[in-house]
C-alpha positions in Angstrom: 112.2 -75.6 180.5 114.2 -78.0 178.3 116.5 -75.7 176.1 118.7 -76.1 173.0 122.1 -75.9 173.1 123.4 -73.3 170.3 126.6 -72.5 168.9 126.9 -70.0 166.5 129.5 -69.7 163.4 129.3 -65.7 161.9 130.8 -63.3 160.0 129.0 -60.6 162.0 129.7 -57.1 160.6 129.7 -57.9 157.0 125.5 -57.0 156.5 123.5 -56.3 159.9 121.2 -59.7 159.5 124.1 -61.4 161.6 123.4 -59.1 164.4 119.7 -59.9 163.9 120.7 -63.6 164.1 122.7 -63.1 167.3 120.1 -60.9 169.0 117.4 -63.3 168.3 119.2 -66.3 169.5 119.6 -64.3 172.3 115.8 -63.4 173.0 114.9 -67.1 172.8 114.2 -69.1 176.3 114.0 -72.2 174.1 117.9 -71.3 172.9 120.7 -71.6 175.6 123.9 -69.9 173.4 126.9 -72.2 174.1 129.8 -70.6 172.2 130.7 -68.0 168.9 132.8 -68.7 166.5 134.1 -65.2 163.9 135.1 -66.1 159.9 137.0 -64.1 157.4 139.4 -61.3 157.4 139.2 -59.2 160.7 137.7 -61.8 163.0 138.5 -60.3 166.1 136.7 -57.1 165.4 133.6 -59.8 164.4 134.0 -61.4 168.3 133.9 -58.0 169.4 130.9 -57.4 167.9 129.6 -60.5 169.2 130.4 -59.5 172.5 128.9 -56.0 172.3 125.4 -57.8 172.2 126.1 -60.7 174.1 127.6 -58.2 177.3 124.4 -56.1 176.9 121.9 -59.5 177.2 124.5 -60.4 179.9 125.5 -63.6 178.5 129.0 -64.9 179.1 130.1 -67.6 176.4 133.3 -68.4 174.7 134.3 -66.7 171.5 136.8 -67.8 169.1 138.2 -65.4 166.3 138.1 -67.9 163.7 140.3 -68.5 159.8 140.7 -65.0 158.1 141.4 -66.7 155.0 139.6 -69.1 152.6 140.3 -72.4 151.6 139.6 -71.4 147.7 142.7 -71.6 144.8 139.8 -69.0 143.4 139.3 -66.6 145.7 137.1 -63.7 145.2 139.4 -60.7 145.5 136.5 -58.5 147.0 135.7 -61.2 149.6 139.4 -61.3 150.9 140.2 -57.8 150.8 137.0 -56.3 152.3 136.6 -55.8 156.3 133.8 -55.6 158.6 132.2 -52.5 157.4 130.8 -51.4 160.8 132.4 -52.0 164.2 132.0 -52.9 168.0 131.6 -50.4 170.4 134.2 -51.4 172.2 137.8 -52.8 171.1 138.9 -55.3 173.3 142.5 -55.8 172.0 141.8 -59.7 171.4 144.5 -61.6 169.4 142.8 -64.0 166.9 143.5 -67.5 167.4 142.5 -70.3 164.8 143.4 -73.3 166.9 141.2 -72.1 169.8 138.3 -71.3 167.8 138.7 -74.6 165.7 138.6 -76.0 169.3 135.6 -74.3 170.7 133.9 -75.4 167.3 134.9 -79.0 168.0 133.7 -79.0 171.1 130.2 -77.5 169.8 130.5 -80.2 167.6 130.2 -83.0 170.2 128.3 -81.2 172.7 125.7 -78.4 171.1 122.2 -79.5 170.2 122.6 -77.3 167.4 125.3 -75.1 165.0 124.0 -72.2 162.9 126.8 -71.1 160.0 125.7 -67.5 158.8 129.1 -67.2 157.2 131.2 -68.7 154.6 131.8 -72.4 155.9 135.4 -72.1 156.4 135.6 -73.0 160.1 133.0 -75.7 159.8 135.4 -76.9 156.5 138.6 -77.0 158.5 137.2 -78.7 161.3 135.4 -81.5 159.5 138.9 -81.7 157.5 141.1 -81.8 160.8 138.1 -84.3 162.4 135.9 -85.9 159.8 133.9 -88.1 162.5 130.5 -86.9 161.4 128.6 -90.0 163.5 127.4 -87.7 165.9 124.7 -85.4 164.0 123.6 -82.0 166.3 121.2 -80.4 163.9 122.9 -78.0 161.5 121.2 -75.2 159.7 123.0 -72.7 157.1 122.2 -69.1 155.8 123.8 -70.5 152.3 123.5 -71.0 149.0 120.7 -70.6 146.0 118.3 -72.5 144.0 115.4 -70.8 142.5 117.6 -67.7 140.9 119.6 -69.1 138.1 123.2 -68.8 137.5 123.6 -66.7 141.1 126.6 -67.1 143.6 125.0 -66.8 146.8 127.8 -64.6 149.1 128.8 -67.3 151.5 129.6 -70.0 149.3 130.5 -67.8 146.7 133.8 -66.6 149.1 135.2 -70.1 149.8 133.2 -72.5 147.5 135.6 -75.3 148.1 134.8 -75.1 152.2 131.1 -75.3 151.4 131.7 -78.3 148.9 133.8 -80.4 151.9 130.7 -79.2 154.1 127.9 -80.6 151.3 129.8 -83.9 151.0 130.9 -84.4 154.4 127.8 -86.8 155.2 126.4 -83.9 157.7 122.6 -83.6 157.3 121.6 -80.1 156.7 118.9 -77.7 156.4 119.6 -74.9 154.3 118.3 -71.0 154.2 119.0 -69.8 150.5 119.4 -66.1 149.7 115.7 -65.7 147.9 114.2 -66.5 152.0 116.4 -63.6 153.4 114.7 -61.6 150.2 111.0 -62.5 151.2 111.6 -61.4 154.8 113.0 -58.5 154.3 111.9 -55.4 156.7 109.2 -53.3 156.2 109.2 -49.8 157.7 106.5 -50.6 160.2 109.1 -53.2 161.2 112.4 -50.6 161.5 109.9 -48.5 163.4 109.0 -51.2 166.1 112.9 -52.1 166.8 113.3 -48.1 166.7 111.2 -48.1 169.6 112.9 -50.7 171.3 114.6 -49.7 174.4 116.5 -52.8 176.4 120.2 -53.0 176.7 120.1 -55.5 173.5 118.0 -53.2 171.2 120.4 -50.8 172.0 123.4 -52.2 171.0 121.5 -53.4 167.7 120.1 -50.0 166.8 123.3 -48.8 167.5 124.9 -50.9 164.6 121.5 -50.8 162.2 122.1 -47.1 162.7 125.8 -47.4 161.7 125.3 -49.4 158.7 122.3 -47.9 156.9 124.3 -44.8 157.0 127.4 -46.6 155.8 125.8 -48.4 152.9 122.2 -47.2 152.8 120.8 -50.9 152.2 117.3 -52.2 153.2 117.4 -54.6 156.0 116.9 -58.5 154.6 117.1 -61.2 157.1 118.9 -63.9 155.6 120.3 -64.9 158.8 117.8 -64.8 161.6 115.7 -67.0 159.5 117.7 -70.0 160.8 116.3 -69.4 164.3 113.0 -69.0 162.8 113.6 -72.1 161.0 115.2 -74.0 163.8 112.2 -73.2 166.3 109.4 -73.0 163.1 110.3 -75.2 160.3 107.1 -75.8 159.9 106.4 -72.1 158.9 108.8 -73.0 155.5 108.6 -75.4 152.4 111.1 -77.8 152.6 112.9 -79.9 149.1 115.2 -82.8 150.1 117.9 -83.9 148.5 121.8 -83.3 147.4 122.9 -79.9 148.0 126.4 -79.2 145.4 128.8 -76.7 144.7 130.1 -76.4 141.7 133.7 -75.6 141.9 135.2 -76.5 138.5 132.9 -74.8 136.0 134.7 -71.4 134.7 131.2 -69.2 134.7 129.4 -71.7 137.0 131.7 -71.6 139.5 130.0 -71.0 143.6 126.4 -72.1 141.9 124.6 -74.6 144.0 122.5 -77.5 143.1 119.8 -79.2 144.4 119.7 -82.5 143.5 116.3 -83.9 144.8 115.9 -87.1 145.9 114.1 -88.2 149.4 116.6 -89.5 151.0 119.3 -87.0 150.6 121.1 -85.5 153.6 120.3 -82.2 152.7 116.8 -79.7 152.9 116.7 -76.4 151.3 113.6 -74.1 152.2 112.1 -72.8 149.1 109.5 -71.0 150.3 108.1 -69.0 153.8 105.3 -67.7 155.7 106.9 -64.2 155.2 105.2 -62.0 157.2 104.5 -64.7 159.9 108.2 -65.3 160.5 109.1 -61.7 159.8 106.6 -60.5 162.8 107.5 -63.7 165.3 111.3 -62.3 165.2 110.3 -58.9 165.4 108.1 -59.7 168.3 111.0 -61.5 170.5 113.3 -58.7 169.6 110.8 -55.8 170.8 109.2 -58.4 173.6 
């Protein structure tokens, strides 16, 4: 089987989908993971969160603890002072290093078929600043942003909106997954009780963390992230509007908003719409598989 070539960029730790997204990559023979990249604040407790789930699939990739801080002269003072707010099972002691992971992101760059961002886009900023050769296009696909809920700063670009502007203007072709998808998909209870069930090695390791956070911050689980896979492997199961996706970074109340301006030939696609409870049940079904 011909497979896809992945590299992941995450800032695993902040909600549970990222652990979702990593656990489904994981579960698909179509995907081959190729390397992790951690964002924001404590990015080597994020890469050892990666590697909790990656050691129980037994994968073996490289992981690179990533930029702690944000390019932003605006930063959100929640965004840089809060922490991963559950943990790996394991501490492995590993010292974070920006140049490797800006490396191992390069290198995904001009090698992966494919790089997910379920964070904010610092990394992916930095490394089209420090290389801005965007002639080679792997497909890119980002848990970011908002159109259809007016005047809201979606998380990720709302912590470093001046990385995701040098990402929207860079010339990279994108497909985006806004915040209102990760709303439609969000978990039922027959779907908690279905991965509750689930018993392999990687179901562990996730129910261990679902388990951690809902008692930590007692949310529902939405799937913003995971819906990249979906999307990357389905994108026909989503409505798609082309165009020019911007930040807005000057505005004093507008500032992190993103716009769509549609056109057909823009570099950009933003799903404004799903098959809900079809893409909610295929992911459910490779998890539990």
């Amino acid at each position: 089987m011909n497979t896809l070539a992945v590299h992941l960029d995450t800032d695993i730790g902040d909600d549970i989908d990222d652990a979702f997204c990593l656990a489904l990559l994981l579960r698909c023979p179509e995907l081959r993971l190729k390397s992790v990249t951690t964002v924001l604040n404590d990015t080597a407790q994020r890469a050892d969160m990666c590697a909790d789930l990656l050691e129980a699939a037994g994968v073996e990739v490289p992981i690179g603890t990533g930029c702690r801080g944000v390019m932003t002269r605006r930063p959100n003072m929640h965004s840089i002072t809060r922490q991963p707010n559950h943990g790996a099972l394991k501490n492995r002691e590993r010292p974070i290093d920006v140049a490797n992971a800006l490396r191992i992101l390069r290198t995904a760059r001009a090698e992966a078929d494919v790089i997910l961002t379920i964070g904010p886009l610092t990394n992916l900023a930095m490394s089209l600043v420090a290389e801005p050769d965007v002639t080679r296009f792997p497909r890119y696909i980002a848990m970011a942003g908002e159109v259809k809920t007016p005047a809201f700063g979606e998380w990720n670009i709302r912590v470093d909106p001046e990385a995701a502007e040098i990402v929207c203007t860079s010339g990279v072709a994108i497909d985006f997954i806004p915040w209102r998808i990760g709303i439609d998909t969000k978990l039922t209870p027959a779907d908690e009780a279905r991965l509750n069930a689930g018993t392999s090695p990687l179901m562990n390791v996730l129910n261990a963390f679902r388990r951690e956070f809902a008692i930590k911050d007692g949310k529902k689980e939405e799937m913003f992230d995971p819906m990249t896979v979906v999307a990357l492997l389905h994108p026909e199961w989503f409505t798609w509007d082309r165009g020019t996706l911007h930040v807005e970074t000057a505005g004093q109340h507008a500032y992190s908003q993103t716009i769509l301006q549609r056109n057909d030939t823009g570099p950009h696609r933003v799903a404004v719409a799903v098959d809900a409870d079809r893409a909610r049940q295929w992911m459910i079904d490779r998890l539990t598989a």
